[in-house]
C-alpha positions in Angstrom: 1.5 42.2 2.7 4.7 42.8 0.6 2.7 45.0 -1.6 2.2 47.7 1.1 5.1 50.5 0.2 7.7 51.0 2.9 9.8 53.9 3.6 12.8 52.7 1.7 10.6 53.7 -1.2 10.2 57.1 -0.2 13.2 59.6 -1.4 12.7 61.7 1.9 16.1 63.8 2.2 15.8 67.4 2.3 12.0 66.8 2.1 8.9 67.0 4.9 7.4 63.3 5.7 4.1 63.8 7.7 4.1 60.8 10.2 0.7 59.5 11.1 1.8 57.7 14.8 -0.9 56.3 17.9 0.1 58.4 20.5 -2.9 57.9 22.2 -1.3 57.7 25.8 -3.2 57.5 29.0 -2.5 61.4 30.7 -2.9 61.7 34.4 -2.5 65.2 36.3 -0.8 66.4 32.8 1.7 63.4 32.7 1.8 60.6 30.0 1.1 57.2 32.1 1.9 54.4 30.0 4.7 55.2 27.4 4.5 52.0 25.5 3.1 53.6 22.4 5.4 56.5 21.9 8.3 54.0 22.9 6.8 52.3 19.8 6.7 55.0 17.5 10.3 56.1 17.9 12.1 54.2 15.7 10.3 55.2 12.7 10.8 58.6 13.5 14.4 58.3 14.0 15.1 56.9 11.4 13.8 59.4 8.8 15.6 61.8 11.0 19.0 60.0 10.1 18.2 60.0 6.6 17.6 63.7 6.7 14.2 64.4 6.8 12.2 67.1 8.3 9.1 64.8 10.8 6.1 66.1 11.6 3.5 64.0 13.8 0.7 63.9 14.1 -2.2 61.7 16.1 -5.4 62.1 18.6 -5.5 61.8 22.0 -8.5 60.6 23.9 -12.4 61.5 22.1 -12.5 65.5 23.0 -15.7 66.9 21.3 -14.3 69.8 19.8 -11.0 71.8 21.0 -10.6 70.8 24.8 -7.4 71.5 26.2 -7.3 68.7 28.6 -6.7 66.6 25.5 -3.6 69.0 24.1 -1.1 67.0 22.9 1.4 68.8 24.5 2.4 66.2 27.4 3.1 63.5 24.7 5.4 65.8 22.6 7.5 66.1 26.2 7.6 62.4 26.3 8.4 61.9 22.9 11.0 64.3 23.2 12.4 62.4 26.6 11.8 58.9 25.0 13.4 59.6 21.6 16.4 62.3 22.6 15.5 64.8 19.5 13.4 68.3 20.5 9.5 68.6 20.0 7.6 71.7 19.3 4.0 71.1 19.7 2.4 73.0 17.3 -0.9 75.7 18.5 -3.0 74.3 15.9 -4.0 70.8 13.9 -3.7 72.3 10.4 -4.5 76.1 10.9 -2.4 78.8 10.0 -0.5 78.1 13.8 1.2 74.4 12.1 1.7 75.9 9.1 4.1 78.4 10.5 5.4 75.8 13.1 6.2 73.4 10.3 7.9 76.2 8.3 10.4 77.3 11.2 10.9 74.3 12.9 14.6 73.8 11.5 15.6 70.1 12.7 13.2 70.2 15.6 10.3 67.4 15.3 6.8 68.7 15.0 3.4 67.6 16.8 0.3 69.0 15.6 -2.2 69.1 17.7 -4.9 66.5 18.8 -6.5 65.7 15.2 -9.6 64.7 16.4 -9.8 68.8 17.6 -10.9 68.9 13.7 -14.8 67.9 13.5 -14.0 66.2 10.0 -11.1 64.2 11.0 -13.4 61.1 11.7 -15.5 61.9 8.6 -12.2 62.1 6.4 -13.0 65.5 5.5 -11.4 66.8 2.0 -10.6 70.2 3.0 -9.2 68.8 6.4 -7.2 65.9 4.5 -6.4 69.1 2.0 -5.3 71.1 4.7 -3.1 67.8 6.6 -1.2 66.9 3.2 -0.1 70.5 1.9 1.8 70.6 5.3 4.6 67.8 3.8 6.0 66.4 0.5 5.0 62.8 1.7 3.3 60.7 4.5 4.2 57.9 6.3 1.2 56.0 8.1 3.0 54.1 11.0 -0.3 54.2 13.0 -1.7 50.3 13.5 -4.1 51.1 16.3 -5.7 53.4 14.0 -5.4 52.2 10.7 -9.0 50.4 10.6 -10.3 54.1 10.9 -11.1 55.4 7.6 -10.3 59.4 9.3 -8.3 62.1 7.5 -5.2 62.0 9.1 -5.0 58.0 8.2 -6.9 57.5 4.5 -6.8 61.0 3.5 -4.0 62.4 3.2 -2.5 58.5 2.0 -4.6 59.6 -1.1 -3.3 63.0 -1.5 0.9 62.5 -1.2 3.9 60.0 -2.0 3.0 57.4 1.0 4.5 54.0 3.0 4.1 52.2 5.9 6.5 52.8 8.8 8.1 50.0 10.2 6.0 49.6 13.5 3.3 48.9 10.7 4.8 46.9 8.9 5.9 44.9 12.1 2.5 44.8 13.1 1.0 43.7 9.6 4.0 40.9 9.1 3.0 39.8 12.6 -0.2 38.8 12.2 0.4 37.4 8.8 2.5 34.9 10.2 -0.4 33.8 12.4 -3.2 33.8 9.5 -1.2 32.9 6.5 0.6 29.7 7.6 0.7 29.4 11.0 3.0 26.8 12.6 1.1 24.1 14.4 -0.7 23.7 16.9 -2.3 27.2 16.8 -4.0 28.2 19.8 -6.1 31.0 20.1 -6.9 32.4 24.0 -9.6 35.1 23.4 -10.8 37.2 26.1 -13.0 40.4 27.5 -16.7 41.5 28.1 -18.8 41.1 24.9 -18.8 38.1 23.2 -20.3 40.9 19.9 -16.8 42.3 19.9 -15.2 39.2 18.5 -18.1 37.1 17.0 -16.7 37.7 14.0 -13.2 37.0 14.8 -13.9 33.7 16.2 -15.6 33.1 13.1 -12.4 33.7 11.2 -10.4 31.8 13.1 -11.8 29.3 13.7 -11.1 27.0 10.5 -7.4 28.4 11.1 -6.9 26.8 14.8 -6.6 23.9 16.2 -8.0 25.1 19.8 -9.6 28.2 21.0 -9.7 28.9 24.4 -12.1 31.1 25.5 -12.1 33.4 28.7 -13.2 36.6 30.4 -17.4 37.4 30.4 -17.6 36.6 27.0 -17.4 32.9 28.0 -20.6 33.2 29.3 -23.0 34.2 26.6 -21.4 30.6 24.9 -22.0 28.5 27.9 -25.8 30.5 28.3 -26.0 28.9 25.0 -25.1 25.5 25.9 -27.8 25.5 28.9 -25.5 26.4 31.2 -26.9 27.9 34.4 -24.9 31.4 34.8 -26.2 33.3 37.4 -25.8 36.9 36.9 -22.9 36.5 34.8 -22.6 39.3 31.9 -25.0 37.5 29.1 -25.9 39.1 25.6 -28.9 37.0 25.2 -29.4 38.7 21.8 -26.5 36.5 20.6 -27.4 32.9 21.7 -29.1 32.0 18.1 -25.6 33.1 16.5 -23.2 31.8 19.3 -25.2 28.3 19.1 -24.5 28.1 15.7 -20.8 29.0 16.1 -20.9 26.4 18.8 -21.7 24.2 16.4 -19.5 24.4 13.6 -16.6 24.0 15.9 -15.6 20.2 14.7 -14.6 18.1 18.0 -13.1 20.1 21.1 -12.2 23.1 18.9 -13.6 25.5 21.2 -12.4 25.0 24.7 -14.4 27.0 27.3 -14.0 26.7 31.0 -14.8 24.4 33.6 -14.3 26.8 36.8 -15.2 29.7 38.0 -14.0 32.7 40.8 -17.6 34.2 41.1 -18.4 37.1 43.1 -22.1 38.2 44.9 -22.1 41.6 43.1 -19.4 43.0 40.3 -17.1 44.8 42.8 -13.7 44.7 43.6 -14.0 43.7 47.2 -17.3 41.2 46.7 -17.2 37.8 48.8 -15.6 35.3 46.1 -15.2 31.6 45.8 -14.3 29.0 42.9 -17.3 27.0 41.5 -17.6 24.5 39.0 -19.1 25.9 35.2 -22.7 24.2 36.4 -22.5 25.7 39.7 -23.0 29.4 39.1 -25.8 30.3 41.4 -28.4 32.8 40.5 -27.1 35.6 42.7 -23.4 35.3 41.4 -21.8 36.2 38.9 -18.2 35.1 37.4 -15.3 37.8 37.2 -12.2 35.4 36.5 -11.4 32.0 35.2 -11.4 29.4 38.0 -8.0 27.6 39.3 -8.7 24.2 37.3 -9.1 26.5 34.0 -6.1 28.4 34.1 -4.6 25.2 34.5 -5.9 23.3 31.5 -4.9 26.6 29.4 -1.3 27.0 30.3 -1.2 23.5 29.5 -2.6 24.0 26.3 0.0 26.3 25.9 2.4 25.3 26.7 1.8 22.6 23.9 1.2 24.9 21.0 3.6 26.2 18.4 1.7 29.7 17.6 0.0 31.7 20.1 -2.4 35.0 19.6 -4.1 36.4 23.2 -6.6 39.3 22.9 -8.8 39.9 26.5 -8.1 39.0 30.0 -9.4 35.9 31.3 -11.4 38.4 34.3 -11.8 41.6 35.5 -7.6 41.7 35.8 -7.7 45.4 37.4 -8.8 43.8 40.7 -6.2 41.5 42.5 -9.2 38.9 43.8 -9.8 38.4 40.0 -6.2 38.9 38.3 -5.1 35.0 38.5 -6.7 33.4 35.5 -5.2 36.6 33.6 -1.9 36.5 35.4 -1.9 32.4 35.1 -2.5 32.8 31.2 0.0 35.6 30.2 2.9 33.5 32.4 2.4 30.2 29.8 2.4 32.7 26.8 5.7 34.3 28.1 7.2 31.0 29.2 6.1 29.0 25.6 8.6 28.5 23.1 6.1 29.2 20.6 6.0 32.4 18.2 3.5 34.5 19.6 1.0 37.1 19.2 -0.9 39.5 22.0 -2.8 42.5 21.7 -5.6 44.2 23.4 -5.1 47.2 25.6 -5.8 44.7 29.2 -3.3 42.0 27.2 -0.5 43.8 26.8 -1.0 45.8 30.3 -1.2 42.3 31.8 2.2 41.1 30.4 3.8 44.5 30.9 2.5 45.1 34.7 4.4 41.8 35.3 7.5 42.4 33.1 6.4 40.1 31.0 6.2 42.0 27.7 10.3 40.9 26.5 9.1 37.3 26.5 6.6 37.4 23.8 7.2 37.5 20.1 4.9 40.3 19.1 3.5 42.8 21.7 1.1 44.7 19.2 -0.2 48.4 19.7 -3.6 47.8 18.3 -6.3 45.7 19.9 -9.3 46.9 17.8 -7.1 47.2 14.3 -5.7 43.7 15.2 -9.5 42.2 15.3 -10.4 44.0 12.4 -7.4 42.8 10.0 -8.1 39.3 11.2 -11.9 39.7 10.2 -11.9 41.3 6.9 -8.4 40.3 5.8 -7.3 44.8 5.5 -7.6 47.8 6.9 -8.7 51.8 5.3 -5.3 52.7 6.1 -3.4 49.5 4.5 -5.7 49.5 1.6 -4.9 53.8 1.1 -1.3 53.1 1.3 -1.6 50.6 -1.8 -3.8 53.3 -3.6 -0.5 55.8 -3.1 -0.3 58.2 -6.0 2.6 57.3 -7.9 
């Protein structure tokens, strides 16, 4: 990715950069609750600060339908102003009249506009809007990962209008998962996780001639050993996939794919459900699997713990509940404790890891579960492939 512009190449002194950051925070009773994406964005900020730059922000928060103040993005502008130690005015408006007169008095005090997705054409990458965004600076910089595979406004748009680069969380992001598709040192072991086996078909696709073992946990599992002949009991299967997964099956040379042998199943998908560990063949009909079993976990740290490059994206169960965090728990300690150069992403992932302090250990704690999938798929992103089409 060494031809994606960076801010080096932006001359940005006296001049106002438009920062397109993921600030999409969890808010609870008008407080941010995990801060790990505005921690992220800081340094970016900063350091067009020190180089004398006026910063405006801008990101959206949540999916309102229309202007809904419960989505302001006024509780994140406290936190960034907390988290990065430089004032935040949060401007009334996205692009309106309100940010343009917020912009122009702001002085040395950062800007955030408010929630872009209160625009109904951000997520249609409206002209006007992406018009409107871009006449508010002299250049952009789109440090945004987690929403660069949207092709909005406030990502593509105003790329294409102004003098653009990536920030460096992107750039981290982007180098990061080139070393795991380019040249990856070996063994390269994949541990993919979460509901839908649909949500990273294509992904395991992709990977799969890159790897030299998959490991594959969570629900997803199940649709793959439905497909197998497995008996699964009520365990989550998307029988409209079984054609497809059996021929993913079977282009997986030798034991490639490495699914699991054990199971903590449950009577009914609650927290609190009578639970026990089964084999993979004994699922009965009125159970259903929420976590990898003991013998699982087992054979995937040790897997681990033997591999040279590591990517994780999903939990290995339903993590949230403690009955059904150990496969989860079991799989992010071997990542952590591995010498090898790794990879995680997914919003469960990283919550996992950084619920357990684990989040130092890794080598790349990315900020973008669904722009992570997506580069490893089709190879690019909108906003990566806007930021080469820069105006000169």
């Amino acid at each position: 990715m060494s031809d994606l512009p960076t801010i080096d190449d932006l001359e940005v002194t006296g001049r106002t950069v438009l920062v397109r950051a993921d600030l999409n925070v969890p808010i609870s009773n008008g407080s941010v609750g995990d801060d790990f994406r505005i921690r992220s964005a800081v340094p970016t900020i900063v350091s067009l600060r020190d180089r004398g730059a006026k910063v405006v922000v801008c990101s959206h928060l949540g999916r309102p339908k229309g202007v809904d103040p419960s989505y302001s993005m006024a509780p994140v502008g406290s936190a960034l102003s907390v988290i990065g130690g430089f004032p935040v005015i949060v401007a009334p408006d996205v692009a309106g009249p309100g940010a343009v007169e917020t912009v122009r008095t702001a002085g040395d005090t950062v800007v955030m506009l408010e929630n872009t997705r209160f625009e109904p054409g951000e997520t249609e990458n409206d002209p006007e809007l992406a018009d409107r965004l871009a006449s508010l600076a002299d250049c952009f910089v789109l440090d945004a990962f987690g929403s660069a595979h949207r092709a909005h406004a406030s990502t593509v748009g105003i790329a294409e209008r102004l003098p653009s680069a990536a920030g460096g969380l992107l750039l981290a992001e982007v180098r990061a998962f080139d070393r795991i598709l380019g040249d990856p040192n070996r063994p390269f072991v994949v541990l993919l996780g979460g509901a839908k086996v649909s949500d990273k078909l294509g992904v395991i696709r992709s990977l799969l001639p890159k790897v030299d073992v998959m490991l594959i946990g969570g629900a997803m599992c199940f649709t793959l050993l439905a497909a197998e002949g497995y008996q699964v009991g009520d365990s989550l299967v998307e029988q409209e996939l079984l054609h497809e997964v059996t021929e993913v099956l079977a282009s997986a040379s030798g034991s490639r794919i490495s699914l699991p042998v054990d199971f903590v199943v449950g009577q009914s998908f609650a927290a609190d459900t009578p639970h026990r560990v089964v084999a993979a063949g004994d699922v009965p009909d009125k159970g259903m699997g929420l976590d990898i079993g003991p013998e699982t976990a087992r054979r995937f740290a040790t897997i681990v713990a033997g591999a040279a490059t590591v990517f994780w994206n999903g939990p290995m169960g339903v993590s949230e509940w403690p009955a059904f965090a150990f496969g989860t728990r079991q799989v992010a300690e071997s990542i952590a404790a591995s010498a090898a150069y790794s990879v995680v992403g997914g919003g469960d992932s990283v919550a996992a890891l950084r619920a357990m302090g684990l989040a130092g250990a890794v080598s790349h704690l990315s900020t973008g579960g669904g722009a992570g999938l997506e580069l490893i798929e089709q190879g690019s992103l909108p906003g990566l492939d806007a930021l080469r089409r820069r105006p000169s």
